[in-house]
N, C-alpha and C positions, 0 to 999 in steps of 0.2 A: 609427440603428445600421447597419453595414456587416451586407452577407449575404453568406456564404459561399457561396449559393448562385449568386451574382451573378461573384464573384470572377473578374477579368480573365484570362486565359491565362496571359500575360505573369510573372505572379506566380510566384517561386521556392516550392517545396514549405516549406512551415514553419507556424510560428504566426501572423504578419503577414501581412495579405492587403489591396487592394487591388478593393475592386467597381466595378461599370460606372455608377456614379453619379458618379463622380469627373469633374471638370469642368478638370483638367489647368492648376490654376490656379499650381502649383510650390511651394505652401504644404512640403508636404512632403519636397518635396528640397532645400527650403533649411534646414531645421530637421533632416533627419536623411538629409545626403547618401550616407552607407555603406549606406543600408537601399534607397530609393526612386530609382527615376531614369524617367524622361520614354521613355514607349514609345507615342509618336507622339498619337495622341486623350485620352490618359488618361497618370495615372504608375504605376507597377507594384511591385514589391517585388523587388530586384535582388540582395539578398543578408539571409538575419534577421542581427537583431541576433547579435554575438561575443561579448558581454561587458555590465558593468552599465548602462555608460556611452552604448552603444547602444542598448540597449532603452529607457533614458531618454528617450532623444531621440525612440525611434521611440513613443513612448507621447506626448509631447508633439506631435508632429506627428497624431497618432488626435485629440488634444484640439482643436487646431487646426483640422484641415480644415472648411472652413465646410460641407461637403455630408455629412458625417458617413459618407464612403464609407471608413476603413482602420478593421479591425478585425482580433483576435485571438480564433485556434481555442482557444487557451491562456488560461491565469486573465487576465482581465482585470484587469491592475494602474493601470489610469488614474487613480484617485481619490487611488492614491496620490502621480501628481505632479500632480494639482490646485495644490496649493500654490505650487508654483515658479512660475506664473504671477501676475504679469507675471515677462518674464525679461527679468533686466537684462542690457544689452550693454556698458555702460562706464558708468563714475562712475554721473550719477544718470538715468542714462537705460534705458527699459525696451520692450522686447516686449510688448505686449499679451496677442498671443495672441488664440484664439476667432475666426478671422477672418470674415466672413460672406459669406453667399454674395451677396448683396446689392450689394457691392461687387466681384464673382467673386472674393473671397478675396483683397483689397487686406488688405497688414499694415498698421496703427497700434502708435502709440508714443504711450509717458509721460513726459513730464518733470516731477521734482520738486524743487521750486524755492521757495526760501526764501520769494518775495512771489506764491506761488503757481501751481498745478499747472498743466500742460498734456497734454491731450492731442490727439493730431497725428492729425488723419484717425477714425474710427471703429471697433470692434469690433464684433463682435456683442452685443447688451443682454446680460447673465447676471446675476443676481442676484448671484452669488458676485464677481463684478468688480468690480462697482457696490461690493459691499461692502470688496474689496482697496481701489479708489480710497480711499473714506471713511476706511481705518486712516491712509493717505498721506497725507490731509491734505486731498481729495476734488480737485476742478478747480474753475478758476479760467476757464479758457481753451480753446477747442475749436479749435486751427485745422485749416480746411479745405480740401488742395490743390487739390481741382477737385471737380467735380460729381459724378464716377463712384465715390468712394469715402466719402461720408457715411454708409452705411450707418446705425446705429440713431444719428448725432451729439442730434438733435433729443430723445428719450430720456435721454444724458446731459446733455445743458444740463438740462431739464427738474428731474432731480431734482438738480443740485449746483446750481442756480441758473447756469451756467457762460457766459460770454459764447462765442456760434460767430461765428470771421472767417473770411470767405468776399471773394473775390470781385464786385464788380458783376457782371461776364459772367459768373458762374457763380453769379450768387444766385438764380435760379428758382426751383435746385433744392432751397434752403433759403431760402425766400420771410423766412421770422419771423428771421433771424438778425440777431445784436446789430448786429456790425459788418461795414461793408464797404469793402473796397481801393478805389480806382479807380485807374486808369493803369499803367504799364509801369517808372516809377521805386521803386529801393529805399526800403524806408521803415524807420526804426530805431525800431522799436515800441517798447523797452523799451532799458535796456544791456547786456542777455545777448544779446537775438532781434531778428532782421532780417528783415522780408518784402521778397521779393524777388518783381514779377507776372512771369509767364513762360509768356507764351503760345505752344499749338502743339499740344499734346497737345489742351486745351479752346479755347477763349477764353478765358477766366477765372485758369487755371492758376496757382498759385504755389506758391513754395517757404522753406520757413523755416532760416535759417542758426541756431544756437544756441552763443554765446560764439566766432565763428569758427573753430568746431570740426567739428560736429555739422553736415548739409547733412540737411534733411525730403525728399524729393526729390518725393514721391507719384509719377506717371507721368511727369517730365518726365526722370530721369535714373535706371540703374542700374549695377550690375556683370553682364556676362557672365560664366559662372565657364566656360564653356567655351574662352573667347576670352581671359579674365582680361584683361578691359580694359572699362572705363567705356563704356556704349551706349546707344540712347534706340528706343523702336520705332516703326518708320516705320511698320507694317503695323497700327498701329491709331492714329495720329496722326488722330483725328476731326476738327480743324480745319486746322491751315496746317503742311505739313513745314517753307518756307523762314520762318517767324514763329518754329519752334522751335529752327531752327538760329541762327537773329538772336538768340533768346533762352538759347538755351549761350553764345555770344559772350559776352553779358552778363555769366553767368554765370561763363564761366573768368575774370574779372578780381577774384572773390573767394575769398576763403581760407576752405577747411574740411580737414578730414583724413576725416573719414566721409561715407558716400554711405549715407542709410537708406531703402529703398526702399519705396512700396508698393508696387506689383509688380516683381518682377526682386532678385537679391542685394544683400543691402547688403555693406558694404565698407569695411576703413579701411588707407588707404594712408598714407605719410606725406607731408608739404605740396607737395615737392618731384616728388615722380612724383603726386601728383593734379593738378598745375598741369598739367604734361606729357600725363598725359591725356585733361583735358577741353580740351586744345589739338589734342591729335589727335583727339578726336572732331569737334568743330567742323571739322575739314578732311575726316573722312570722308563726316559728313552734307551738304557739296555734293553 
């Protein structure tokens, strides 16, 4: 629980506050941009919420943050959007929520899917989740972009029985995982989902396209909402920057309309200006 007593400078006088536990991981200014914004080591409280729809959000982003640093002077109403998690972002694809710190606050996603569930990357374990999954229909499928974001994955296979696809170059880090990629070619897993390995960010790295709509991206691709344009970060590229600019190349030669990040904005542009701009990222990251 956030302490008041902790609470950042930076923080606008009101109800929502911000403490020095916060690990500045953007969970919260992507989920409730009018409230929270990025005040250099940490993110702060830049305006309270106006109205219902903001407090909504800023109440979801307090549920979110994996470090349990925003909290409110005023009635704590978070239990009451308990519920809204997962939150869906289009058709049948969902927000997780809960992010952990484990994976410095990497988002995951649900997809729910007639021949069975997936979930993309990790949450944090919660009971209450666990139990959302099960009304769903539970998982089927754990995929894993890279190494740095599995957070509690091993937990949910454990109790949905759920198969984890991971990478070779990134299976250390989930030694017992069912299945594993090798190589650098596209692979059409199913006829909705595509793994695609995309190394740069890890070794291992990949990314799942979904009905050539939907782009998984984990750390290999996001949206800047400052820049409003498609980006990838160099400054924490733990393996190869030119492996990951080879691997965007790759990458721009297929179709999606959404970029779902785990870290960094996601983003749904339509077909024509995402082609456009994972072309000019590829030119920028020479």
């Amino acid at each position: 629980m956030a302490d008041p007593r902790k609470a950042v400078a930076e923080n606008v006088d009101g109800a929502f506050f911000v403490d020095s536990t916060c690990i500045n991981c953007d969970t919260c200014r992507q989920l409730a941009p009018t409230v929270f914004e990025d005040a250099g080591e940490y993110s702060s409280v830049c305006a309270q919420p106006k109205n219902d729809s903001e407090e909504r959000e800023a109440f979801h982003a307090l549920l979110a943050c994996p470090t349990g640093s925003i909290g409110t002077r005023s009635q704590n109403k978070a239990k009451s959007y308990l519920s809204d998690f997962p939150l869906r972002i289009d058709d049948n694809i969902y927000y997780c929520g809960f992010n952990s710190e484990k994976s410095y606050g990497a988002n995951s996603y649900f997809i729910e899917h007639k021949d069975g569930n997936w979930l993309i990357d990790s949450p944090k374990y919660l009971p209450y989740l666990a139990q959302k999954f099960k009304e769903m229909g539970g998982i089927k499928y754990i995929f894993l972009t890279h190494r740095d974001d599995i957070a509690d994955a091993d937990r949910y296979a454990h109790e949905f029985k759920a198969e984890r696809i991971i990478h070779k170059d990134d299976a250390d880090s989930q030694p017992d995982s069912e299945r594993l990629i090798e190589g650098k070619d596209a692979l059409q897993f199913a006829p909705d989902f595509k793994i695609i390995p995309v190394p740069g960010h890890t070794r291992g790295h990949m990314v799942l396209i979904y009905k050539d709509t939907f782009l998984f991206s984990g750390d290999h691709l996001h949206y800047d909402r400052s820049r409003k344009h498609l980006a990838a970060y160099r400054s924490v590229c733990w393996y190869s920057w030119p492996e990951q600019r080879a691997s965007m190349a790759r990458l721009a030669k297929h179709r999606f309309q959404w970029v779902l990040a785990g870290h960094g904005n996601r983003v749904h542009l339509n077909e024509d200006e995402m082609s456009k701009q994972m072309h000019e990222l590829v030119e920028k990251m020479k």
